[in-house]
C-alpha positions as CSV (number, residue, x, y, z in Angstrom):
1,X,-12.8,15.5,21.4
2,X,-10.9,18.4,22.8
3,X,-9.8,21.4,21.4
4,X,-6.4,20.2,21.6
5,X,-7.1,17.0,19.5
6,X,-9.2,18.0,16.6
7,X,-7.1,19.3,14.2
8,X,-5.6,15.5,14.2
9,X,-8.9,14.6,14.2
10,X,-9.8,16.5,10.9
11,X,-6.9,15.6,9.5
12,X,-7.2,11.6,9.9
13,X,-11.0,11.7,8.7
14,X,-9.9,13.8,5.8
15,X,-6.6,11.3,5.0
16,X,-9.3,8.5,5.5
17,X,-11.9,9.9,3.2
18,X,-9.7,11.0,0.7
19,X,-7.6,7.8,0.6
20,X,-11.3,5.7,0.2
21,X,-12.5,7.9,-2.7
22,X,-9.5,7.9,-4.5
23,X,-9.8,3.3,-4.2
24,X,-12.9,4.0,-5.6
25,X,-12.2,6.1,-8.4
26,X,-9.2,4.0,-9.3
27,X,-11.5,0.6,-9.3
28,X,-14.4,2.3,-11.5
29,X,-11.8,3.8,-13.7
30,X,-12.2,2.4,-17.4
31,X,-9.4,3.0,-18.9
32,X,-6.2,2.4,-17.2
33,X,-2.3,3.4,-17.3
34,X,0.2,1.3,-18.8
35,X,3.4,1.0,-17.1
36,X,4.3,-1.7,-18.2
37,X,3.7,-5.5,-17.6
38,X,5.8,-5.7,-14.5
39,X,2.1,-4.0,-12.6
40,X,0.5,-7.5,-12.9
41,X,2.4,-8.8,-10.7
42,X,1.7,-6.3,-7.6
43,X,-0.8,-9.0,-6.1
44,X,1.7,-11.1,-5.0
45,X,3.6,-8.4,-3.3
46,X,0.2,-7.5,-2.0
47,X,-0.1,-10.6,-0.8
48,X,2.8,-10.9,1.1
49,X,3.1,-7.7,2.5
50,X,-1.0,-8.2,4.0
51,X,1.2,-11.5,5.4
52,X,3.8,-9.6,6.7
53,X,1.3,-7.0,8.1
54,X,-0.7,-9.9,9.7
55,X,2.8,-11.6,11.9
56,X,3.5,-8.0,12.6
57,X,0.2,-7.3,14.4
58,X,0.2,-10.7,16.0
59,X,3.8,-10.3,17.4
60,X,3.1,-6.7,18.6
61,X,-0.1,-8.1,20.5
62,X,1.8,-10.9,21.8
63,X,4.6,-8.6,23.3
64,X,2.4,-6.2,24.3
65,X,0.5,-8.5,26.5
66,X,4.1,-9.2,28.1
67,X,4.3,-6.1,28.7
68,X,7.6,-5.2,26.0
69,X,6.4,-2.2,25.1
70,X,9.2,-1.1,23.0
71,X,9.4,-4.8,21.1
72,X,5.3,-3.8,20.7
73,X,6.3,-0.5,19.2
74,X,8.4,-1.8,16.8
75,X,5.8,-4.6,15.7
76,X,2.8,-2.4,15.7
77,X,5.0,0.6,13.7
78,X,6.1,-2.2,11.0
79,X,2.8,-3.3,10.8
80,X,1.8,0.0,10.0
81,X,4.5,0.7,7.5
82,X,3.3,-2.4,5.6
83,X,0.4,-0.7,5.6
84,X,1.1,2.4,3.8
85,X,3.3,-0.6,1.3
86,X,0.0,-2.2,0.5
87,X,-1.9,0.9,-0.4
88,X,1.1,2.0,-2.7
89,X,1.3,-1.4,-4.4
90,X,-3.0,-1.1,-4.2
91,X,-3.2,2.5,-5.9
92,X,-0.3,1.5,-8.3
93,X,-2.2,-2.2,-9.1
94,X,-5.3,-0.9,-9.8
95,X,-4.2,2.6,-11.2
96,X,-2.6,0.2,-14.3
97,X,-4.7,-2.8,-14.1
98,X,-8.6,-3.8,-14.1
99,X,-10.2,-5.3,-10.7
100,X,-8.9,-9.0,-10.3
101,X,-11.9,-11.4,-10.5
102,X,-12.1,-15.0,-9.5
103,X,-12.7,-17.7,-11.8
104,X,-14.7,-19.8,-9.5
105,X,-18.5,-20.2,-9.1
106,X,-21.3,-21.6,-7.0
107,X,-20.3,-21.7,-3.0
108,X,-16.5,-20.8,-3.6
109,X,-17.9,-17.7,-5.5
110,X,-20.5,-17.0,-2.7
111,X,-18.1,-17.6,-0.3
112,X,-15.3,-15.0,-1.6
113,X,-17.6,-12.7,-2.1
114,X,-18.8,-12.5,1.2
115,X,-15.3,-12.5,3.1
116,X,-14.3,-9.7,-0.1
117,X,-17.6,-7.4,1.2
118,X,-16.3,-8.1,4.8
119,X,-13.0,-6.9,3.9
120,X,-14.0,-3.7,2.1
121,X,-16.6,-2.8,4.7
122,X,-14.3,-3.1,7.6
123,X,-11.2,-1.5,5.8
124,X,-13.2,1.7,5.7
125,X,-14.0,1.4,8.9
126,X,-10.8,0.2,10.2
127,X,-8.7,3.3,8.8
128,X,-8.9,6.1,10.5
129,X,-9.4,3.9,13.9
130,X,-5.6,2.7,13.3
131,X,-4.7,6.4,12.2
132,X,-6.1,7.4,15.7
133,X,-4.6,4.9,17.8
134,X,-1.1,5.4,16.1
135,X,-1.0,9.2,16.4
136,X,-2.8,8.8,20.6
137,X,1.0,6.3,20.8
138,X,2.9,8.6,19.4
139,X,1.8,11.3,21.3
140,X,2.0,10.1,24.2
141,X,-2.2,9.5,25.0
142,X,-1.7,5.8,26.3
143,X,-4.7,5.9,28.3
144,X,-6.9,6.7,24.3
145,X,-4.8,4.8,22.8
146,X,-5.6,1.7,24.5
147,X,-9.1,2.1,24.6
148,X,-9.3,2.9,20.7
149,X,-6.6,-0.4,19.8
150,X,-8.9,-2.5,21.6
151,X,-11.6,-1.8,19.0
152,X,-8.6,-1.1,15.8
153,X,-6.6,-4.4,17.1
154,X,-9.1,-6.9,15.7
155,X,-10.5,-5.3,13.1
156,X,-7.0,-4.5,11.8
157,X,-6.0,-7.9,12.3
158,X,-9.1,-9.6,10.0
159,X,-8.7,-6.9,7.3
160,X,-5.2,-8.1,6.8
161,X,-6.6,-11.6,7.3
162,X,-8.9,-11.5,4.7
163,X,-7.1,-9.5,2.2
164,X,-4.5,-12.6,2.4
165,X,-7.5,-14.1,2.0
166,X,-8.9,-12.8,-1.1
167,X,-5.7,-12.9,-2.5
168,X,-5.2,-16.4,-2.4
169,X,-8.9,-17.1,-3.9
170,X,-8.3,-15.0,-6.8
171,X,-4.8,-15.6,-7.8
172,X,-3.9,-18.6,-6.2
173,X,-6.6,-21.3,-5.7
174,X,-9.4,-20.1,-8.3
175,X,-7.8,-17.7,-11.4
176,X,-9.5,-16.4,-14.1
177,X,-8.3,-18.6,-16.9
């Protein structure tokens, strides 16, 4: 990377690093924070902003490939706002509340748990790929930004995906009684 670039650079694989240790301290944490009742019910708006997130990347794909860039901007920037929603709602879920399990076993179980490693895996991966592409478009790098979106675009798109996903298997379709 040039010399120009990595200071961004060592500052989105440090944002990405630190925001993946602190998910996994909060998810091995025993003993939680109470604030309150009203914290159970952040998987729903977890839920539905990984929805929103999902529409947004599909419309700023869509208009992109029409060629509206500043309809794409607007997309693509919502769909990254979301993003930093989720991991607030994530943090303050999981800061307060134990891990979410499913109440389902056999296939359904197998099945979860393999689109839930999915997701994990590729939202480490995916994170400082859509830091990267976001600051290349705001900077002005078209020509890296493009190249990096083709390879943050999808994965982007299936981590939201799935997180719907997982949502719905664990607190729609197959609670924990």
């Amino acid at each position: 990377m040039a010399k120009s670039n990595s200071k961004p650079a060592w500052l989105i694989d440090g944002i990405s690093i630190l925001v993946v240790a602190v998910v996994a301290v909060l998810l091995a944490m025993p003993n939680k924070f109470d604030f309150g009742t009203w914290t159970e019910n952040l998987p729903h708006v977890i839920g539905s902003v990984n929805t929103l997130a999902a529409l947004s990347l599909v419309a700023g794909y869509f208009f992109i490939r029409m060629k509206r860039i500043e309809v794409h901007r607007v997309f693509m920037g919502t769909a990254f706002g979301l993003g930093i929603v989720f991991l607030v709602c994530y943090v303050l879920y999981h800061l307060t509340n134990p891990p979410s399990k499913i109440g389902a076993d056999g296939a359904v179980k197998v099945i979860y748990l393999l689109i839930l490693a999915s997701h994990v895996l590729l939202s480490i991966i995916v994170l400082p790929l859509v830091l990267r592409a976001m600051f290349f478009a705001v900077t002005g790098q078209i020509t890296r930004h493009r190249k990096i979106a083709r390879f943050a675009f999808p994965i982007w798109l299936y981590v939201t995906v799935s997180g719907v996903t997982v949502y719905l298997f664990v607190h729609q379709f197959f609670p924990q009684p």
